[in-house]
C-alpha positions as CSV (number, residue, x, y, z in Angstrom):
1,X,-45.6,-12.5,-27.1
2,X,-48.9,-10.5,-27.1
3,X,-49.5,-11.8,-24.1
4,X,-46.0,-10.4,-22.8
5,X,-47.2,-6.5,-24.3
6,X,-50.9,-6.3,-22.9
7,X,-49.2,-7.1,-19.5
8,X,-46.4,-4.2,-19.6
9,X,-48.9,-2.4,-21.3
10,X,-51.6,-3.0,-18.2
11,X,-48.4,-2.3,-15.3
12,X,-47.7,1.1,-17.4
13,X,-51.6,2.4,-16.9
14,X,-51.5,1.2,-13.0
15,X,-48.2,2.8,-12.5
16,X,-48.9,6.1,-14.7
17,X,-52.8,6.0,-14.0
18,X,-52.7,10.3,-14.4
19,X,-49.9,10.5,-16.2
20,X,-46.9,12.7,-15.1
21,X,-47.8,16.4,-14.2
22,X,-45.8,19.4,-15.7
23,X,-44.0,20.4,-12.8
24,X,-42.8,16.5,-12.5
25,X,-41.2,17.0,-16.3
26,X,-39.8,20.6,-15.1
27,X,-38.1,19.3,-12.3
28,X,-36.7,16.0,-14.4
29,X,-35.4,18.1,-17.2
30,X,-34.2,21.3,-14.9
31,X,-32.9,19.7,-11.6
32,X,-32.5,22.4,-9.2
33,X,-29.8,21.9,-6.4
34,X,-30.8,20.9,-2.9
35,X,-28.3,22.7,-1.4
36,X,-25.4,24.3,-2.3
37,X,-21.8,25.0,-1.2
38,X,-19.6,28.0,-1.3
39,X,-16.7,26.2,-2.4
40,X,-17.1,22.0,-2.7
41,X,-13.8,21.8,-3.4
42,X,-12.5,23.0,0.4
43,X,-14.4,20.1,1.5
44,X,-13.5,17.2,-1.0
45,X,-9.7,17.9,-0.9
46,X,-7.6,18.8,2.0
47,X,-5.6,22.1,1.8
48,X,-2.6,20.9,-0.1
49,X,1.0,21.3,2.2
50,X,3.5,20.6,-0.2
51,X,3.5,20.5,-4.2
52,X,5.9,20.7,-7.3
53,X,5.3,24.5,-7.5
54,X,7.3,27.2,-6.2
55,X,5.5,28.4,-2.6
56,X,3.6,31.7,-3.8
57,X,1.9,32.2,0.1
58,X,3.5,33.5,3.0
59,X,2.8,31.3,6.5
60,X,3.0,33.3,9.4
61,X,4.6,31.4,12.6
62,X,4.0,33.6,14.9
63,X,0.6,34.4,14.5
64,X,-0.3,30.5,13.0
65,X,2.0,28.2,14.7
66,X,4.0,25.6,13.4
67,X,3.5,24.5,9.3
68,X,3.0,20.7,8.9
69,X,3.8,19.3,5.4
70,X,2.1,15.8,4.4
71,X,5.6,14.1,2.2
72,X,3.3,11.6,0.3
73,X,5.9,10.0,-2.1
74,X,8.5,11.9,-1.9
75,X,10.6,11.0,-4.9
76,X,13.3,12.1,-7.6
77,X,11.1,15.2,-8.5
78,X,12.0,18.3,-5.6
79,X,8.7,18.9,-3.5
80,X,8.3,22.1,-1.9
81,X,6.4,23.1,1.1
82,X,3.7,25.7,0.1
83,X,4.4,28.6,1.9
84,X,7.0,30.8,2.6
85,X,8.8,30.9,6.0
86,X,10.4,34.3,8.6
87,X,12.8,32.9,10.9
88,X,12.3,33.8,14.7
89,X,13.9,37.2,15.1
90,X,16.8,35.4,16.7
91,X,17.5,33.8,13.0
92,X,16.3,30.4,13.8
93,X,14.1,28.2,12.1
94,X,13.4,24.6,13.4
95,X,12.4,21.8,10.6
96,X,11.0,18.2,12.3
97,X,10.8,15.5,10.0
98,X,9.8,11.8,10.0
99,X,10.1,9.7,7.3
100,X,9.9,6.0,6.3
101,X,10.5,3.8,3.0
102,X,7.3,3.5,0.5
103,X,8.3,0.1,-0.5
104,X,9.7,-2.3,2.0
105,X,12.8,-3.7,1.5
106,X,15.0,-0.5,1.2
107,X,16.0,2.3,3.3
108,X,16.3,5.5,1.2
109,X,17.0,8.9,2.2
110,X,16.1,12.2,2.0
111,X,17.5,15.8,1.1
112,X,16.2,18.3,2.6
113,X,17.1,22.3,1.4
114,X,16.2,25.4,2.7
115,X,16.1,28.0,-0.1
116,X,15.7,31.7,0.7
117,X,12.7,33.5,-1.8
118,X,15.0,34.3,-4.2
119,X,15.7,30.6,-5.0
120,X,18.8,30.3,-3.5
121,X,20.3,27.5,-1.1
122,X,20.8,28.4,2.2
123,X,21.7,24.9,3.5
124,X,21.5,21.3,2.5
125,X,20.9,18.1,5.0
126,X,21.1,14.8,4.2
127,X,18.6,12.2,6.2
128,X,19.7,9.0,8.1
129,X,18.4,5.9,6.1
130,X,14.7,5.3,6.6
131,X,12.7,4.8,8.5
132,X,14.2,7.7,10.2
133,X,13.1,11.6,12.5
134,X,15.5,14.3,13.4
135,X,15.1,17.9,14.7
136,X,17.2,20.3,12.3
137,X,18.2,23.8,14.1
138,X,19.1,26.3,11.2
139,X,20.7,29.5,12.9
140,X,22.1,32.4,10.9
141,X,19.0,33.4,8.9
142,X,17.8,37.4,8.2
143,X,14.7,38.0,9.8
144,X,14.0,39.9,6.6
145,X,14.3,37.4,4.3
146,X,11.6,34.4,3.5
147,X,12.7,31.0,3.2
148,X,10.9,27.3,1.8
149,X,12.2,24.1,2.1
150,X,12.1,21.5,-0.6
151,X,11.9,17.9,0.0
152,X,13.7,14.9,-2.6
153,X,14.6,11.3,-2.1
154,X,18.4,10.4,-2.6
155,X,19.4,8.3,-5.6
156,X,19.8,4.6,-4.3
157,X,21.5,3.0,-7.2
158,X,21.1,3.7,-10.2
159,X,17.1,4.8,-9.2
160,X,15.1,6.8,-6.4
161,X,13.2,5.1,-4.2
162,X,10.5,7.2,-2.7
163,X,9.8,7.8,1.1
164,X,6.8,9.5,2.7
165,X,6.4,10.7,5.9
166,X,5.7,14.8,7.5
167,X,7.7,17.7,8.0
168,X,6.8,20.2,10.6
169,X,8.5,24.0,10.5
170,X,8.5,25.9,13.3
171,X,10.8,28.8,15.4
């Protein structure tokens, strides 16, 4: 055993032969960054499409193009996209959607609403079982007025069975 001490006792002086320096303890016990970011958090999450808050963000159409809204899981609980919507000045907003079953073996569907800013339902569709995509034309809207879509699956049963898939609005 005394043997086993002088040894790691001999490896400590070779490896340490000056000991450690000042600025060497500074820098252990006050680590300065390399670098830094503005905001890390831009670049470890994507900008988040759809959530289980009302929208509080208008999206501009016209001047941004179409809105794309990742459905990840889109189950009993309403998701909404995260902005608010203008219709064309013509009244039209166009809603794309694809969607497909998260567990195989069933075919859910989807509802899909259009609520104006107020938080009340303008119109109401129904999806095809899934997988499924459609093109929805909603006409009639006030150019005025700002509209959001929520997204929810349709009770199968006597539970929900979740779908995923994207929704792109557009005029």
């Amino acid at each position: 055993m005394k043997k086993i001490w002088f040894l790691c006792a001999m490896l400590v002086c070779f490896i340490f032969p000056n000991g450690v320096s000042a600025v060497e303890v500074d820098a252990f016990l006050n680590p300065q960054p390399v670098y830094q970011y503005e905001n890390p958090a831009d670049e470890l999450f994507p900008k988040q499409t759809r959530g289980l808050s009302l929208p509080q963000t208008f999206w501009n159409i016209a001047s941004s193009g179409a809105y794309t809204a990742n459905l990840v899981e889109v189950g009993w609980q309403e998701l909404y996209t995260n902005y608010y919507f203008q219709s064309s000045t013509d009244g039209v907003l166009f809603l794309d959607y694809s969607i497909r079953s998260v567990e195989s073996g069933y075919s859910p569907k989807m509802m899909i609403r259009l609520y104006r800013v107020n938080g009340s339902v303008v119109s109401t569709y129904t999806t095809g079982n899934s997988p499924s995509a459609a093109c929805i034309r909603i006409t009639g809207l006030n150019y005025s007025n700002l509209y959001y879509f929520s997204f929810q699956a349709v009770r199968t049963g006597l539970s929900y069975k979740s779908v995923t898939g994207t929704a792109k609005v557009y005029y």
